[in-house]
N, C-alpha and C positions, 0 to 999 in steps of 0.2 A: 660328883662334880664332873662337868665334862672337860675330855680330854682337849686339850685348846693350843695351836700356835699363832704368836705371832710373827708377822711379815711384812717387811718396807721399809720405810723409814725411822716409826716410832720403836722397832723391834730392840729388846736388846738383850745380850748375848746373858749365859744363865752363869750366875754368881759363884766364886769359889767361896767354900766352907770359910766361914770367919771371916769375910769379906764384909758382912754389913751387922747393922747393929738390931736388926729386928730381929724378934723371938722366932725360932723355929717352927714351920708351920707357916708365921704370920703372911698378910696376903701382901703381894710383890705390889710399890707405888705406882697407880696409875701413869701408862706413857703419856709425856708430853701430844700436846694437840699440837700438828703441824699441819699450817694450811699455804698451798704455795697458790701462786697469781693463778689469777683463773686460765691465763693464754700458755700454761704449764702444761706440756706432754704427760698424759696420766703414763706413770712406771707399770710395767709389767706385772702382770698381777703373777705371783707365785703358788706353783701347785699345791692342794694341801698337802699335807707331812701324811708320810707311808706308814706303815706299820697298824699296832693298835689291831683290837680285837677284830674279828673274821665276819661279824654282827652289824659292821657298817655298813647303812643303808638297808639294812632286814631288822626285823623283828625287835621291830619299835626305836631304833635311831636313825637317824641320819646323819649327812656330813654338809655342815653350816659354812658356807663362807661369807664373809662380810668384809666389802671393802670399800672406803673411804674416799672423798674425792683425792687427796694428796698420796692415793696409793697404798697407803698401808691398808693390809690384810689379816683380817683375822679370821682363823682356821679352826672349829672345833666337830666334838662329834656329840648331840645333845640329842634330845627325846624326841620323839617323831610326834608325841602329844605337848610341845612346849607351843605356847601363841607366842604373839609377837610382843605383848607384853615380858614375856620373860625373857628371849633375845634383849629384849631394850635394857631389861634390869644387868644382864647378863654383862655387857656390853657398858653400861654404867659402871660396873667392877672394874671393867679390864683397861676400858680409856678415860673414865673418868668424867665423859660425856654426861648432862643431867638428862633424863626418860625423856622431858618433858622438852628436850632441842633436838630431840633425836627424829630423824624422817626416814623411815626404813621403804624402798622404793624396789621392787620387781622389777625387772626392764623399767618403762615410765610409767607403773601404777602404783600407788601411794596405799600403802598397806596399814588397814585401822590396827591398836590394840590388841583387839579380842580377837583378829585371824589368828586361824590353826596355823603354823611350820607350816603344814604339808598342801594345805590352801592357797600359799602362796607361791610353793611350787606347781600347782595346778597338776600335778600327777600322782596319784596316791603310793605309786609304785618306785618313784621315785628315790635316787638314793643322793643327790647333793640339793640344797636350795642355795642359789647364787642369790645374794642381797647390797643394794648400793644404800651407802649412810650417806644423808644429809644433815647439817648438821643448818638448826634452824636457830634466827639470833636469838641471844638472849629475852633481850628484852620482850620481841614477839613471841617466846613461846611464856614468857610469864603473864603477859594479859590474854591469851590463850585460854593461860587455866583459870586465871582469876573469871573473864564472863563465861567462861563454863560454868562457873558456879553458879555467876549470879549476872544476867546478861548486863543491868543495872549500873555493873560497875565499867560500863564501858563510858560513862559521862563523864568519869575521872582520870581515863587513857589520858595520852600525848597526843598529840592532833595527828602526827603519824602512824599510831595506829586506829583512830578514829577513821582513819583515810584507808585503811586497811582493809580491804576486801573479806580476808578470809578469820581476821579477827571480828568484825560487825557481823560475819553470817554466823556466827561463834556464836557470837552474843544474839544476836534477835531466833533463835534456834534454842535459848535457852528462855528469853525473855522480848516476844514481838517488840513491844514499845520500844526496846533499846535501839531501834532502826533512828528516831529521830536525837540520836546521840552521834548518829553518824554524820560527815562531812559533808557537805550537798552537793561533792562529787559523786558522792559514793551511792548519795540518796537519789543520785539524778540517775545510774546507772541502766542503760532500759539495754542492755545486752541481753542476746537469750541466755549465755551462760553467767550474767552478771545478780549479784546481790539480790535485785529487786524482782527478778522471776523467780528466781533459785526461793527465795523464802517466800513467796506469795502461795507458791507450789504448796509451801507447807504449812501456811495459816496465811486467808486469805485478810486477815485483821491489818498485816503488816502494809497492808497498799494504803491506809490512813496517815502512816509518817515518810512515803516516797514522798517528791518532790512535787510543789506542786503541779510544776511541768509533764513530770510524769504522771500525775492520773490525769491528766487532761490530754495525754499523748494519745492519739486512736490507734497505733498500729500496737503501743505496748500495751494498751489497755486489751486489745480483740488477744492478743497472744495469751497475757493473763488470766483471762476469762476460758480460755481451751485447755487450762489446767486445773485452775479453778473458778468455778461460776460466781461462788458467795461473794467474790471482788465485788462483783458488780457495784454496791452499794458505797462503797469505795470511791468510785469512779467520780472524776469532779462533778459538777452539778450540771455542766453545761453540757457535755457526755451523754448525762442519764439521760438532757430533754432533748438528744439532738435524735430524731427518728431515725436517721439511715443508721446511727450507730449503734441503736436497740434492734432494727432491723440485721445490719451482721453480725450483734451480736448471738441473738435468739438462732441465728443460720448455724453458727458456730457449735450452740450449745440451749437446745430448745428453756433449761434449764433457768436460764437469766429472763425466761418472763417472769418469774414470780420477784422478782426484783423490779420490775418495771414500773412505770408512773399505771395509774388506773386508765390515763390517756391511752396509753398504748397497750393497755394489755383489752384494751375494746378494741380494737384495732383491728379488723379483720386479716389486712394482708401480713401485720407482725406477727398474731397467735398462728397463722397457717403455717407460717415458716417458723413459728419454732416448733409446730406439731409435726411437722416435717423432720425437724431434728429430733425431735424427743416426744413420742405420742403422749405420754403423760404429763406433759406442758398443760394440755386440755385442761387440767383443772387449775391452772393459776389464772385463766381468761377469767375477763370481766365480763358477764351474761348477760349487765344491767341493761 
């Protein structure tokens, strides 16, 4: 087990003998969650507790701390090979937090799962890893898990999470179609860091249930195409036949000839420019 304090405000002071009713050994009740206004001065973060074997930080521990936005802290010294799934589980013990609302954050990077402890201190040598808990709402981390399973079930969310960014990349990441479950905010989104590049990147299928404004967009269409080509097909109808935009797109990525009309792939000045971008284009021309 590792050695573990707590610190802040949930902390509390350690039981006299015959003082409570649970069996000896048994495990102490999860601290209350306390969450103060967000415009709340974060308290003092307290050092961790001295002592404790001569081992910490060498040969294979470290010394974990993890602290909360309302300040409380918690201090332990666990395995240098724990990922951050077993912090989470760790951590579900001691606050009572579910894995699954838990946001374990480095400085501002959002740490998956399956990172190492010591990956996320980015030092191997290292002997503390400092950790910030977010604690993510309920409801959003249960439909979270639900279209991780099964992207599908994102047609039966709450319209707020339908509208949810990072719940619909959940789901079309598990299952493309589930993009037209999403809100036609969310489907109209042509940000470069928004939904509709983010998953196009990763199957070009999902550009069929954007909006329709969006595949008829030319500047998010040419973006989507310089990550991935097979869009193309995608692309409204009006798009495919307009030349200049077969033309930047073949510039972009010689690739999206062989998606082209047979019009344009006779085309002398389009196949030159996409041979230009991609010598191997040459064989999606049309020779007729």
């Amino acid at each position: 087990m590792p050695d573990l304090t707590l610190r802040g405000a949930g902390a509390s002071a350690p039981e006299p003998p015959g003082s409570s009713n649970r069996a000896p050994g048994g495990p102490r009740p999860p601290a209350a969650e306390m969450l103060l206004p967000a415009f709340a001065p974060p308290r003092r973060h307290a050092a961790p507790r001295s002592g404790g074997s001569s081992s910490v930080g060498a040969g294979g521990t470290l010394q974990l701390r993890v602290t909360r936005l309302d300040g409380e802290m918690l201090c332990a010294t666990v395995p240098r090979e724990w990922a951050l799934q077993d912090v989470k589980a760790h951590l579900e013990r001691t606050w009572g937090i579910a894995q699954r609302e838990q946001r374990l954050l480095c400085g501002t990077k959002e740490l998956g799962n399956g990172d190492p402890l010591a990956a996320a201190v980015g030092d191997p040598a290292a002997r503390e890893a400092e950790l910030t808990l977010v604690r993510r709402p309920p409801l959003q981390a249960e439909w979270l898990e639900r279209v991780r399973g099964d992207g599908r079930q994102l047609r039966h969310a709450p319209a707020e999470l339908r509208a949810d960014p990072e719940v619909v990349l959940a789901a079309v990441r598990q299952n493309w179609s589930a993009l037209q479950c999403a809100t036609e905010e969310v489907r109209n989104d042509r940000d470069v860091g928004g939904v509709g590049l983010t998953a196009v990147r990763e199957n070009a299928n999902v550009l069929w249930y954007a909006s329709h404004a969006l595949r008829g967009d030319r500047e998010f269409v040419l973006e989507a195409l310089r990550h991935n080509v097979a869009a193309f097909p995608c692309v409204s109808t009006a798009l495919r036949a307009d030349r200049d935009m077969v033309l930047a797109a073949v510039r972009e990525s010689g690739e999206v000839l062989r998606f082209a009309s047979a019009q344009h792939r006779a085309d002398r000045e389009v196949v030159l420019a996409a041979v230009a971008s991609s010598p191997l284009a040459l064989q999606h021309a049309d020779r007729g």
